[in-house]
N, C-alpha and C positions, 0 to 999 in steps of 0.2 A: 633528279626530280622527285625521285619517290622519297627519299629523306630529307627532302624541306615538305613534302605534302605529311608526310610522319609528322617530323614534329609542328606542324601547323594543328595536325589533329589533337595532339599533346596541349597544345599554348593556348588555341581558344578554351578550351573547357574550364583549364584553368584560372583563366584571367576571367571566365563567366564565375566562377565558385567565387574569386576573390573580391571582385567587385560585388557580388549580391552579397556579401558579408558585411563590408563596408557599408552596402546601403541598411541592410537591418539594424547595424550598428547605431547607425548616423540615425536611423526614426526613432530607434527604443529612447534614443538617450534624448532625444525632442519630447518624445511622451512625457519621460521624465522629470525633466526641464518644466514643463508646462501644466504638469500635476503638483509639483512643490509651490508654483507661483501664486497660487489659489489660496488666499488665507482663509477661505468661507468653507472649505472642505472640511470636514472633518473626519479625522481618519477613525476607523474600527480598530478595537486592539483584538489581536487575533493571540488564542492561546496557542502557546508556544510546545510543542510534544516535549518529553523529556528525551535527549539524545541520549542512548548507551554505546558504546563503542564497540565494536567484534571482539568480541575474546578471540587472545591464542590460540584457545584451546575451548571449545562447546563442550559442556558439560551439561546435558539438562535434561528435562523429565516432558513427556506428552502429557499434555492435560485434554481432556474432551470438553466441548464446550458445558456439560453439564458440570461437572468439575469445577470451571471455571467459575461457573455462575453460583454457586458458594460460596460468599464472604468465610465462614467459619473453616470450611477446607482448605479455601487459597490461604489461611492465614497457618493451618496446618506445614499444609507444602513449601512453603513458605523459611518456615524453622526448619524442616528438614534438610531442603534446599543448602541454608546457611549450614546446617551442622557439617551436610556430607561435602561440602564444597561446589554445588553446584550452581552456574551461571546465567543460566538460559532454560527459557520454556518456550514449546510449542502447542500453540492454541488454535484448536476446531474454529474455522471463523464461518465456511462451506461445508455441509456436510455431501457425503456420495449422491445422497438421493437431492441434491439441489441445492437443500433449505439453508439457507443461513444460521448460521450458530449463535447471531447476535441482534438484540434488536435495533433495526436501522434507523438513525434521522431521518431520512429522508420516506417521505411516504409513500412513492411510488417501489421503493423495495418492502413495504410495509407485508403485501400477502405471499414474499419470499420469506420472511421469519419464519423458525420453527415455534410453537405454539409452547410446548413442555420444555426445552433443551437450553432455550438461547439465554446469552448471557446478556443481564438486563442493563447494564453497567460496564459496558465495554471501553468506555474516554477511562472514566476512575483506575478498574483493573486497570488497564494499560499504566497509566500515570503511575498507580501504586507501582507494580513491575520495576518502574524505569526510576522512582524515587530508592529501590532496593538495589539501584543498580544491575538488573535483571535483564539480559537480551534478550527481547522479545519475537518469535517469530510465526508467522500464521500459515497455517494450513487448511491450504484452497485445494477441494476436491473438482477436479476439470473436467475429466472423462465422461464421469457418471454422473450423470446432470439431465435427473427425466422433466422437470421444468423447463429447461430449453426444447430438449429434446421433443417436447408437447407443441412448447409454443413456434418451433423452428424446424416443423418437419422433412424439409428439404435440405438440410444442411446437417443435419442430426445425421451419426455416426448411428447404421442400424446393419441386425442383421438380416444375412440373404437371404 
């Protein structure tokens, strides 16, 4: 009794995962279906990021987002980059004390920018990077974050 009541516990769960697969399956590809049929639609062209691929082997330098926000520097780092062999940069996007490294679209993170630091061209940079063949990789400070911390006093990591 108790190794058919086992594997009963085993087989429903199961055949619940399998079946709700199928059924997401079965509506995505309806949505689908149903958004092609529409000749009146007309679609957005969305730009496309430039993919870089992982290096073997990270070779690359920290840049701070002030750094960054330098056309005439990044174009420095850039050459040096190529000469020494390196592949990858990591870029300030959060800095510890909250602020963002970059100025954001959207305007509800607009009084998260930093005022002097952030980089004002953060789509471009990136593109440039990625057109240099460049692995890009960002550095989000988590911890240290007295903006949430402000806004989020009850969850906020404080001391005793």
């Amino acid at each position: 009794m108790f190794v058919k009541s086992r594997k009963l516990l085993i087989a429903v769960p199961a055949f619940l995962v399998v079946a709700g697969t199928f059924a997401l399956v079965r509506v995505n590809t309806e949505k689908e279906t149903s958004e092609n049929e529409n000749p009146d639609v007309v679609e957005e062209q969305v730009k496309v990021p430039v993919r870089v691929a992982l290096p073997e082997e990270i070779r690359g330098l920290y840049w701070t987002a002030n750094t960054a926000s330098l056309p005439v520097r990044r174009g420095q780092l850039l050459e040096f980059m190529k000469d020494a062999g390196f592949n990858s940069v990591v870029i300030d996007v959060k800095f510890d004390n909250g602020e963002l490294g970059f100025t954001p679209i959207d305007p509800a993170l607009a009084m998260h920018a930093s005022d002097s630091q952030g980089i004002k061209d953060l789509d471009a940079l990136l593109e440039q990077l990625g057109n240099e063949g460049v692995y890009r990789i960002a550095r989000v400070a988590v911890f240290r974050d007295s903006y949430f911390a402000q806004a989020n006093p009850s969850i906020a990591i404080a001391r005793a």
